[in-house]
mmCIF file of the N, C-alpha and C atoms, coordinates in Angstrom:
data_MODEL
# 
_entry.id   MODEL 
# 
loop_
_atom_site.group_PDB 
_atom_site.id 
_atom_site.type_symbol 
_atom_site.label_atom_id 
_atom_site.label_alt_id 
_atom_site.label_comp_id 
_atom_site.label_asym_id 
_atom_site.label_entity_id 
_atom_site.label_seq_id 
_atom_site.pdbx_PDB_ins_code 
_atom_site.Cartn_x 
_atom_site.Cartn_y 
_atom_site.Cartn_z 
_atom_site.occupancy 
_atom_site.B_iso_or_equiv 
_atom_site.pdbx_formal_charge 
_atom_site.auth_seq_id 
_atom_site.auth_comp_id 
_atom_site.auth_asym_id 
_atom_site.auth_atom_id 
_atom_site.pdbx_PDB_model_num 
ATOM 1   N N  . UNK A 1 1  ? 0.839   -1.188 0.000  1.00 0.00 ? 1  UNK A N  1 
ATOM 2   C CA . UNK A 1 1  ? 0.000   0.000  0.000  1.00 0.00 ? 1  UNK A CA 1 
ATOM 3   C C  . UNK A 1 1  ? 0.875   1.239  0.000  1.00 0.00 ? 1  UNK A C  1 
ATOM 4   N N  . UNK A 1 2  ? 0.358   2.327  -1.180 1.00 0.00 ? 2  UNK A N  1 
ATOM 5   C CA . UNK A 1 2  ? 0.952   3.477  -0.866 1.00 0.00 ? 2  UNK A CA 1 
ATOM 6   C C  . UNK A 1 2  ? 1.137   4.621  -0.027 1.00 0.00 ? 2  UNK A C  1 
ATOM 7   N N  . UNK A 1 3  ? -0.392  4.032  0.088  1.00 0.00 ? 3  UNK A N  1 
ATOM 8   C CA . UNK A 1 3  ? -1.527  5.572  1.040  1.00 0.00 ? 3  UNK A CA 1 
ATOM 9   C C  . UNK A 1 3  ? -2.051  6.272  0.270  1.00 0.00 ? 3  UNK A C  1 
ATOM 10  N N  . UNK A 1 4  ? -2.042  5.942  -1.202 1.00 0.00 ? 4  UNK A N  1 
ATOM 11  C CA . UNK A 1 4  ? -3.295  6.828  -1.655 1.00 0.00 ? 4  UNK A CA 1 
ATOM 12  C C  . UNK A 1 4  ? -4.555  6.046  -2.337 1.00 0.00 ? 4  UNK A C  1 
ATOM 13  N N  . UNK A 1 5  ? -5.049  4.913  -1.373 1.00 0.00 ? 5  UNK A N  1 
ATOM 14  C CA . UNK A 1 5  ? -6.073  4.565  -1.773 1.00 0.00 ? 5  UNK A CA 1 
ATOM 15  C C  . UNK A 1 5  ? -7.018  5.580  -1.148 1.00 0.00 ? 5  UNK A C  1 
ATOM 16  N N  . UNK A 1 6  ? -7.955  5.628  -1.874 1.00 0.00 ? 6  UNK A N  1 
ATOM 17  C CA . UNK A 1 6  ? -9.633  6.797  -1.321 1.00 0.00 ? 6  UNK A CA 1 
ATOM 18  C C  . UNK A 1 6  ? -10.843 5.712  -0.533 1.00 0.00 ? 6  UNK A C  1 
ATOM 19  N N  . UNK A 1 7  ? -10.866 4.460  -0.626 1.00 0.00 ? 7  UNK A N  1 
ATOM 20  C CA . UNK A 1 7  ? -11.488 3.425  -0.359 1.00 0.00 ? 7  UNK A CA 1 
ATOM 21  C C  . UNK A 1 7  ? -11.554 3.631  1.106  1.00 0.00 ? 7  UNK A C  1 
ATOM 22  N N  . UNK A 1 8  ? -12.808 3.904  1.890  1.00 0.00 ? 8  UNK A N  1 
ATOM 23  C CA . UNK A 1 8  ? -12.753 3.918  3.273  1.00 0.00 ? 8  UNK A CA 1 
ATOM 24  C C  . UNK A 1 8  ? -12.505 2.245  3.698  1.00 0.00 ? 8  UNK A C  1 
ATOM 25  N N  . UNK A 1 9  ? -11.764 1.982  4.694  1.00 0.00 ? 9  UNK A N  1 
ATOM 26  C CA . UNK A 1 9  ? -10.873 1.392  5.686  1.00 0.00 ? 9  UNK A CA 1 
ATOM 27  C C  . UNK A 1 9  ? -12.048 1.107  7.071  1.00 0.00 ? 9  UNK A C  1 
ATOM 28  N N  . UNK A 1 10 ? -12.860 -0.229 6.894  1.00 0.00 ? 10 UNK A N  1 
ATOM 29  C CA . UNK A 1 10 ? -13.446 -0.356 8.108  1.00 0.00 ? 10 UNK A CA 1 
ATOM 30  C C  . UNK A 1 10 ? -12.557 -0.948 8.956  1.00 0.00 ? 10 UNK A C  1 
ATOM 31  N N  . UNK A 1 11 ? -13.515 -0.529 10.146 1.00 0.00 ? 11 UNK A N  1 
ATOM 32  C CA . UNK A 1 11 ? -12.430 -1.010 11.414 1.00 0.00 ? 11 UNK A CA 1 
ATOM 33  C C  . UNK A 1 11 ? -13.249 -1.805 12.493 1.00 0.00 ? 11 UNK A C  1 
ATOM 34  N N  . UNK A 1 12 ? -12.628 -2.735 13.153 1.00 0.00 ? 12 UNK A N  1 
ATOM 35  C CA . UNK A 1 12 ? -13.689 -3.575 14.351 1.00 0.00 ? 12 UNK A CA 1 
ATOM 36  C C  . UNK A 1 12 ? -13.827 -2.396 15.552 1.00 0.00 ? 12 UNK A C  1 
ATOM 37  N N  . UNK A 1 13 ? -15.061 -2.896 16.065 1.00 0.00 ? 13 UNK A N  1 
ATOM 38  C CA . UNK A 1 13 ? -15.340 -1.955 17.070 1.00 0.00 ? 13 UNK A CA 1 
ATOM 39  C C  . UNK A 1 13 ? -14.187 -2.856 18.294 1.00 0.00 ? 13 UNK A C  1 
ATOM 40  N N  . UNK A 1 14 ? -13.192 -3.659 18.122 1.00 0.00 ? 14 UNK A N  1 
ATOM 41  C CA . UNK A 1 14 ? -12.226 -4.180 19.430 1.00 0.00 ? 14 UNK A CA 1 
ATOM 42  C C  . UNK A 1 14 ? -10.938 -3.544 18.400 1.00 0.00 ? 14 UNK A C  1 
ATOM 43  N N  . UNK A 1 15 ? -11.266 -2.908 17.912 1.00 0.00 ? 15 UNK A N  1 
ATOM 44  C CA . UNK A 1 15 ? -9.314  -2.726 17.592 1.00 0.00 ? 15 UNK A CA 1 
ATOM 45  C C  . UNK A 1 15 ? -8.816  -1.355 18.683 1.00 0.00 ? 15 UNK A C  1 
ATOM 46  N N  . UNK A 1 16 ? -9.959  -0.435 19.068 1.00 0.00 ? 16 UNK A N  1 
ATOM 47  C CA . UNK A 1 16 ? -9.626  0.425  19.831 1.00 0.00 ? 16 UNK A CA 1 
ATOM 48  C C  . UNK A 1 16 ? -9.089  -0.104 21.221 1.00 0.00 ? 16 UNK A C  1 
ATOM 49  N N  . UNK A 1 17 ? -9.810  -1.484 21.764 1.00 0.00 ? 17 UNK A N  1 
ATOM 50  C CA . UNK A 1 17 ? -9.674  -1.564 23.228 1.00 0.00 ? 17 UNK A CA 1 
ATOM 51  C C  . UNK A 1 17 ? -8.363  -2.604 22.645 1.00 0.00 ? 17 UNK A C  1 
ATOM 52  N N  . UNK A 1 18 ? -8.243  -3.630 21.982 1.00 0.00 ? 18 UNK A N  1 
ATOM 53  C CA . UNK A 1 18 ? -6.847  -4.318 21.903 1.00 0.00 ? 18 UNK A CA 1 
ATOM 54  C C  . UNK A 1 18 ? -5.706  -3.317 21.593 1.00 0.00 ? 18 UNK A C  1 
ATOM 55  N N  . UNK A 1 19 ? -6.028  -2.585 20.365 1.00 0.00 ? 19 UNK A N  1 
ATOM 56  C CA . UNK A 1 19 ? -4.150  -1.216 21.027 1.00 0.00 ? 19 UNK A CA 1 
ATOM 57  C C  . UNK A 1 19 ? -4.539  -0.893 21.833 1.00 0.00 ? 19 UNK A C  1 
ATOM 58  N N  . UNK A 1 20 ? -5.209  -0.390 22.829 1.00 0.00 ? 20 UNK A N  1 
ATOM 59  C CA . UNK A 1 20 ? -4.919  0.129  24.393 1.00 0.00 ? 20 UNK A CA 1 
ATOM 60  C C  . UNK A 1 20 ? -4.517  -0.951 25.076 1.00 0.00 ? 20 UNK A C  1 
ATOM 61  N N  . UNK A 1 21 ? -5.092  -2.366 25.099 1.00 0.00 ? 21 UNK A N  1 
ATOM 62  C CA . UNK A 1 21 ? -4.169  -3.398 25.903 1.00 0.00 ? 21 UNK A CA 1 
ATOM 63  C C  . UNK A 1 21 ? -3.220  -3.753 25.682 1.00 0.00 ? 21 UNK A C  1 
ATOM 64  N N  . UNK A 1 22 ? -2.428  -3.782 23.842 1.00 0.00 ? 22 UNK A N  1 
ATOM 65  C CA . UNK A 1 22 ? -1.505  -3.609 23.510 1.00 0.00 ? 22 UNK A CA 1 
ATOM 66  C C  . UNK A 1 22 ? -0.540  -2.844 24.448 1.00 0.00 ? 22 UNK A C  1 
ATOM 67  N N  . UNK A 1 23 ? -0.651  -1.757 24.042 1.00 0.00 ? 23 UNK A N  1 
ATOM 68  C CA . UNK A 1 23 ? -0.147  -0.127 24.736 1.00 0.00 ? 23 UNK A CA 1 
ATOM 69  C C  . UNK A 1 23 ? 0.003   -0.468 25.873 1.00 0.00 ? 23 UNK A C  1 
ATOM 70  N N  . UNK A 1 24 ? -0.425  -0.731 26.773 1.00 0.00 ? 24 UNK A N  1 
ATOM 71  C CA . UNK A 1 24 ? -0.642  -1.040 28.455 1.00 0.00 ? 24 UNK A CA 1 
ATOM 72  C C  . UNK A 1 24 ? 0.615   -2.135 28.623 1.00 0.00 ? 24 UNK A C  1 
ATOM 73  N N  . UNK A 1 25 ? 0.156   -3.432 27.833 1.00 0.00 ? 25 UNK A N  1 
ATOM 74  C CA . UNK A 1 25 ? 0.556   -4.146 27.980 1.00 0.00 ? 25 UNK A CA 1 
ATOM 75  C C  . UNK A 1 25 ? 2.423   -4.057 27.991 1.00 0.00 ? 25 UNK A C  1 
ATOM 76  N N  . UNK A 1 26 ? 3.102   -3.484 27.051 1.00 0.00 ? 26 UNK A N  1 
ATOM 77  C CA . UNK A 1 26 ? 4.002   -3.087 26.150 1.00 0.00 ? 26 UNK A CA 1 
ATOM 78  C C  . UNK A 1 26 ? 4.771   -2.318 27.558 1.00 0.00 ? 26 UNK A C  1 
ATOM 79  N N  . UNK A 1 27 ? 3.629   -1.384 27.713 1.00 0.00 ? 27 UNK A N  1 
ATOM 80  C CA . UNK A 1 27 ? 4.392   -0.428 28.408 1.00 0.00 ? 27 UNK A CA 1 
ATOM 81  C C  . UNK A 1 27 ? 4.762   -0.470 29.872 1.00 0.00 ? 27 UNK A C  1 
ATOM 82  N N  . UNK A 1 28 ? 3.515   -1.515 30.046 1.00 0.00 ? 28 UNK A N  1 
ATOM 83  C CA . UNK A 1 28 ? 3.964   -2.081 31.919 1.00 0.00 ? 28 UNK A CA 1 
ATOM 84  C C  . UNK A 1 28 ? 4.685   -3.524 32.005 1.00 0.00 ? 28 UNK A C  1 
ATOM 85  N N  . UNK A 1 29 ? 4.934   -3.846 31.153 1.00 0.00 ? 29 UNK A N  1 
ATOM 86  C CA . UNK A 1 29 ? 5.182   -5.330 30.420 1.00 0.00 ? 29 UNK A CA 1 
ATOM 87  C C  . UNK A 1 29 ? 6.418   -5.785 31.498 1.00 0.00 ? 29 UNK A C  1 
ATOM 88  N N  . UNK A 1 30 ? 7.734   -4.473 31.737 1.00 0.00 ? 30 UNK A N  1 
ATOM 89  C CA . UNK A 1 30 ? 8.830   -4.939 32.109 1.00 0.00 ? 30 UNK A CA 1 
ATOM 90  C C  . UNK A 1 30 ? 9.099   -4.264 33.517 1.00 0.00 ? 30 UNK A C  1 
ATOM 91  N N  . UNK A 1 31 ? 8.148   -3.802 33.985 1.00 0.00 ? 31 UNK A N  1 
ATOM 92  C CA . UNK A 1 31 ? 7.922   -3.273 35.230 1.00 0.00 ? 31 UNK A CA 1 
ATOM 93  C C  . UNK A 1 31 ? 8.162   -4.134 36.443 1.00 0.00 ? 31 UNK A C  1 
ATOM 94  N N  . UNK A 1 32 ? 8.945   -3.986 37.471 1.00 0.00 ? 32 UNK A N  1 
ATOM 95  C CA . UNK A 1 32 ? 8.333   -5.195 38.763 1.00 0.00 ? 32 UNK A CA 1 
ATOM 96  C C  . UNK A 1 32 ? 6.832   -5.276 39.222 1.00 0.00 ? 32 UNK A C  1 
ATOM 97  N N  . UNK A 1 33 ? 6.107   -6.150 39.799 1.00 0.00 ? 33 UNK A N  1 
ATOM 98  C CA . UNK A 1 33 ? 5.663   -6.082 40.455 1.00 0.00 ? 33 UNK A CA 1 
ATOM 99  C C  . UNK A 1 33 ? 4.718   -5.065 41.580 1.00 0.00 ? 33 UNK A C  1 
ATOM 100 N N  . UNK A 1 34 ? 6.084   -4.751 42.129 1.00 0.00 ? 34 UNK A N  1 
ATOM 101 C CA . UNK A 1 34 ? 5.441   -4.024 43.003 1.00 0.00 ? 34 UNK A CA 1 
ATOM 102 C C  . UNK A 1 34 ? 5.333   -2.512 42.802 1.00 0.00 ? 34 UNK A C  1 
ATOM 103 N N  . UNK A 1 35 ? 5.735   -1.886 41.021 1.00 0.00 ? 35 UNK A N  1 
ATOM 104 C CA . UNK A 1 35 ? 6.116   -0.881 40.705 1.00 0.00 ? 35 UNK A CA 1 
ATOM 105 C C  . UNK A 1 35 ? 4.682   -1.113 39.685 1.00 0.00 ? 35 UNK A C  1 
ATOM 106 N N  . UNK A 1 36 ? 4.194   -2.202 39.290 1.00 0.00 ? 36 UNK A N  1 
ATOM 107 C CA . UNK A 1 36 ? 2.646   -2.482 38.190 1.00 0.00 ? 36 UNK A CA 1 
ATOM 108 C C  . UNK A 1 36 ? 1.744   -1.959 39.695 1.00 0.00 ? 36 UNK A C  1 
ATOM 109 N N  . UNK A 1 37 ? 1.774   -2.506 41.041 1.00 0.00 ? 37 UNK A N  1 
ATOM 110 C CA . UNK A 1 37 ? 0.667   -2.756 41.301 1.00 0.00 ? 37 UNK A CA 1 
ATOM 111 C C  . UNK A 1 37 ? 0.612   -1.367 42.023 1.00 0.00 ? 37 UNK A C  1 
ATOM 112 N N  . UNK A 1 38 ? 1.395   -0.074 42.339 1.00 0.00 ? 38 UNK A N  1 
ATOM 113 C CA . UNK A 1 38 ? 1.696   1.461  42.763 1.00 0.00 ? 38 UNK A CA 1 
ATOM 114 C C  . UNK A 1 38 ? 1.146   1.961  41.340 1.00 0.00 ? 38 UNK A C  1 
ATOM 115 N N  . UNK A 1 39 ? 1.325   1.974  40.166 1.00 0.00 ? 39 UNK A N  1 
ATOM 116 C CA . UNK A 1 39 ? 0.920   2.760  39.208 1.00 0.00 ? 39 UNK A CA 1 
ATOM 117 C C  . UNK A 1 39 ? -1.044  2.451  39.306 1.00 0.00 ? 39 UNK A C  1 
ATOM 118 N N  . UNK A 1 40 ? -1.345  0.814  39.018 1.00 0.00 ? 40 UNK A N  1 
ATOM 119 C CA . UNK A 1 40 ? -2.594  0.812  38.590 1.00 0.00 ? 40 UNK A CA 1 
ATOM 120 C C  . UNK A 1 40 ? -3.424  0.885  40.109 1.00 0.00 ? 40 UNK A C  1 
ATOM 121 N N  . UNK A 1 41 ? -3.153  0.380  41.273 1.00 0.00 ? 41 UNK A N  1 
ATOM 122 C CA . UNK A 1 41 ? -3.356  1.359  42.200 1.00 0.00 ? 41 UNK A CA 1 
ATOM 123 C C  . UNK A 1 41 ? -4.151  2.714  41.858 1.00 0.00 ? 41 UNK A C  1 
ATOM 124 N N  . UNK A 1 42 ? -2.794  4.125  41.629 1.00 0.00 ? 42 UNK A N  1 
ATOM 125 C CA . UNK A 1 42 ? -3.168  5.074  41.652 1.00 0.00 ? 42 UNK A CA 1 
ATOM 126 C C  . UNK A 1 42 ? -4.229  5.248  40.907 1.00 0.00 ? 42 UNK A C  1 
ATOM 127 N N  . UNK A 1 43 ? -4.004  4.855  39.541 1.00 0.00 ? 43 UNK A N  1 
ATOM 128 C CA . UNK A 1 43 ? -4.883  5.131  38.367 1.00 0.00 ? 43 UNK A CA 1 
ATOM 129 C C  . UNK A 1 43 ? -6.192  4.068  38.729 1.00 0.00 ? 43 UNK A C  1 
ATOM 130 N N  . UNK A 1 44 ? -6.262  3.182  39.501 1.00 0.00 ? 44 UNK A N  1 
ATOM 131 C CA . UNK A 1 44 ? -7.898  2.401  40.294 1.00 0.00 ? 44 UNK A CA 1 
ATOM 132 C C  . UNK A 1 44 ? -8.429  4.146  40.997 1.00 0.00 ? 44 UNK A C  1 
ATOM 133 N N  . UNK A 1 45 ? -7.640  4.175  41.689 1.00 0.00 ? 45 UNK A N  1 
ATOM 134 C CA . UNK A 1 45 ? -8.035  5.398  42.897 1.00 0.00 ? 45 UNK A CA 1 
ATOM 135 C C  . UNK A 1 45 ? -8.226  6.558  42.202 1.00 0.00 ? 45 UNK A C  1 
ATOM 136 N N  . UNK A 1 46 ? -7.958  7.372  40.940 1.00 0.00 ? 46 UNK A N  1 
ATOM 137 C CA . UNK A 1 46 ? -8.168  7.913  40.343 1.00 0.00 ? 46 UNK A CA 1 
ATOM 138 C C  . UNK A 1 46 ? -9.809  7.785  39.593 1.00 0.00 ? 46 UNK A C  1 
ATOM 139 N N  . UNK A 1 47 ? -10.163 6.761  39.015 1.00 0.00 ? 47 UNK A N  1 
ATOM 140 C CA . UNK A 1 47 ? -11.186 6.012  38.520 1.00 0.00 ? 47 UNK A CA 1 
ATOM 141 C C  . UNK A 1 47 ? -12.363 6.223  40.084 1.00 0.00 ? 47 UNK A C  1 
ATOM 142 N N  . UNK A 1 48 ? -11.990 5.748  40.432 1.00 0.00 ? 48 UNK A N  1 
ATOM 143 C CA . UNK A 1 48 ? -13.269 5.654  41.523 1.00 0.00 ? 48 UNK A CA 1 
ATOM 144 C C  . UNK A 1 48 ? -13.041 6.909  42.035 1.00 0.00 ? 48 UNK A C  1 
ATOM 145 N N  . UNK A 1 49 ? -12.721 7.789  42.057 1.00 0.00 ? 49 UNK A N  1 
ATOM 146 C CA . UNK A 1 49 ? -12.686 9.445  43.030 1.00 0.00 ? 49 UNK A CA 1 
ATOM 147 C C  . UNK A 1 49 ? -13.121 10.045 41.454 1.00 0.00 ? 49 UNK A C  1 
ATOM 148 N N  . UNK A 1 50 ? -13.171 9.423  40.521 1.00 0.00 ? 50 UNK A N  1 
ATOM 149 C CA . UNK A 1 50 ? -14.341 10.532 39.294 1.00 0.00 ? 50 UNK A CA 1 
ATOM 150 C C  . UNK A 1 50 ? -15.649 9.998  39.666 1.00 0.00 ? 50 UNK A C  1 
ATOM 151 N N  . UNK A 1 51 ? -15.451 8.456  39.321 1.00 0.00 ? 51 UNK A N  1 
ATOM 152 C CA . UNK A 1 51 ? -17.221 7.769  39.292 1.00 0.00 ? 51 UNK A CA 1 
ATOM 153 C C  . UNK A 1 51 ? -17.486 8.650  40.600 1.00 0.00 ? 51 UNK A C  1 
ATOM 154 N N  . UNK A 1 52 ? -17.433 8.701  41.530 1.00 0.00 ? 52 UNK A N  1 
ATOM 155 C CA . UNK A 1 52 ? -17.414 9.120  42.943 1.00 0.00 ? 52 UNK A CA 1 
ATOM 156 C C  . UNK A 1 52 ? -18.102 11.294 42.534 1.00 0.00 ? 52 UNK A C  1 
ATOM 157 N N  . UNK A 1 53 ? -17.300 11.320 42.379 1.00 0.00 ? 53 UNK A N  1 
ATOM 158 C CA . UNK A 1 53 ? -17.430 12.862 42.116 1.00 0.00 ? 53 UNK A CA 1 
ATOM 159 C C  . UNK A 1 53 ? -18.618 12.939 40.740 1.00 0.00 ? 53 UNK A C  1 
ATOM 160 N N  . UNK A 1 54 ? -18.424 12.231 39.799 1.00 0.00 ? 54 UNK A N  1 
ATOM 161 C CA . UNK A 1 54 ? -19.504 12.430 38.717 1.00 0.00 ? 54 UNK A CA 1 
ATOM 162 C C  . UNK A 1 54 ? -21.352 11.899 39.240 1.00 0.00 ? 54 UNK A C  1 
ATOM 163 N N  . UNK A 1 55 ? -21.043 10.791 40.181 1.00 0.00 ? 55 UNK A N  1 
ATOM 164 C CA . UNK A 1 55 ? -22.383 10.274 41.097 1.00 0.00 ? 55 UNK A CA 1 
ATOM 165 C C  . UNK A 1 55 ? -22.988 11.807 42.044 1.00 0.00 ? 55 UNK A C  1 
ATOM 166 N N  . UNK A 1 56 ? -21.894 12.142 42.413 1.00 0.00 ? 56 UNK A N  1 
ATOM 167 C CA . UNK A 1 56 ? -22.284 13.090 43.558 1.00 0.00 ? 56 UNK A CA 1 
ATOM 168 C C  . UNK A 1 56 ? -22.621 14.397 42.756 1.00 0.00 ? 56 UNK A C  1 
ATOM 169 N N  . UNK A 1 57 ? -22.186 14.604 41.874 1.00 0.00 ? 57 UNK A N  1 
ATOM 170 C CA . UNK A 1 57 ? -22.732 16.033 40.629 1.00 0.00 ? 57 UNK A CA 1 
ATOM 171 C C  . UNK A 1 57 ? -24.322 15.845 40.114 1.00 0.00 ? 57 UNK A C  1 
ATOM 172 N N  . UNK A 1 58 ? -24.440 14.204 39.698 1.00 0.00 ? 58 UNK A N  1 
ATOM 173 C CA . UNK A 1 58 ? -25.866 14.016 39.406 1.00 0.00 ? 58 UNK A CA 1 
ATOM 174 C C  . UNK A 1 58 ? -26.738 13.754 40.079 1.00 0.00 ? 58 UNK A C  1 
ATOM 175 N N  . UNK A 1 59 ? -26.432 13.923 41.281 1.00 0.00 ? 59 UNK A N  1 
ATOM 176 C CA . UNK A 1 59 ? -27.497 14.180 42.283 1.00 0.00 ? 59 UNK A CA 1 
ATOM 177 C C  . UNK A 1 59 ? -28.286 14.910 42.923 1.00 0.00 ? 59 UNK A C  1 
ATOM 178 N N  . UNK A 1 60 ? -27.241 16.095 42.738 1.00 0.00 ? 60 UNK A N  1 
ATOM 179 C CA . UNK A 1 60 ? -27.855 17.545 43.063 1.00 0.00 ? 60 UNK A CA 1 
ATOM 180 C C  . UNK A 1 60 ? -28.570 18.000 42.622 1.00 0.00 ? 60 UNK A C  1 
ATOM 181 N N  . UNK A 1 61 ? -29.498 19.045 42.455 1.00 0.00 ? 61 UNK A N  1 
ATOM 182 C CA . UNK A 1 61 ? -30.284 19.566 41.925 1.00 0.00 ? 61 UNK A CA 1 
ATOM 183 C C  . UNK A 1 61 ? -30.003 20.738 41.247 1.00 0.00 ? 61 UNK A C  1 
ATOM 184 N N  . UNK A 1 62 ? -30.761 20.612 39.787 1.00 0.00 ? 62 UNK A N  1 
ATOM 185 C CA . UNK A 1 62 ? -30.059 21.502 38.801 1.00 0.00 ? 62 UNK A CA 1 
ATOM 186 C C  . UNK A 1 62 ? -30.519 22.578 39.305 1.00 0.00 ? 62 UNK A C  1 
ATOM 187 N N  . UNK A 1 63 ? -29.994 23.332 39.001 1.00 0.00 ? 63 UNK A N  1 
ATOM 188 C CA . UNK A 1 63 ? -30.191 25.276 39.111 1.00 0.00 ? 63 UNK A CA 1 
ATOM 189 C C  . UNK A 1 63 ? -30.861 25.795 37.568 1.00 0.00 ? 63 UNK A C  1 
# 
């Protein structure tokens, strides 16, 4: 391929989440242990202090 075909290029709706596990994978791949489970840790605790904060926004009452 050159790159100048015009022909749209379908794509699976899993190719987005396999390169991100790719990506993840790749990138925490050679990490210890106890240096995987401090990163996804934070980024768990990150995740639940939005759901957390986005629950508590839709509860209030709109103005």
């Amino acid at each position: 391929m050159d790159g100048t075909d015009t022909e749209p290029v379908l794509a699976s709706k899993w190719d987005l989440p396999l390169a991100l596990f790719s990506l993840i994978r790749v990138a925490f791949g050679d990490l210890p242990v106890w240096a995987k489970a401090i990163v996804f840790g934070l980024v768990g605790s990150v995740g639940v202090w939005a759901a957390i904060s986005r629950l508590r926004g839709r509860r209030s009452p709109a103005r």
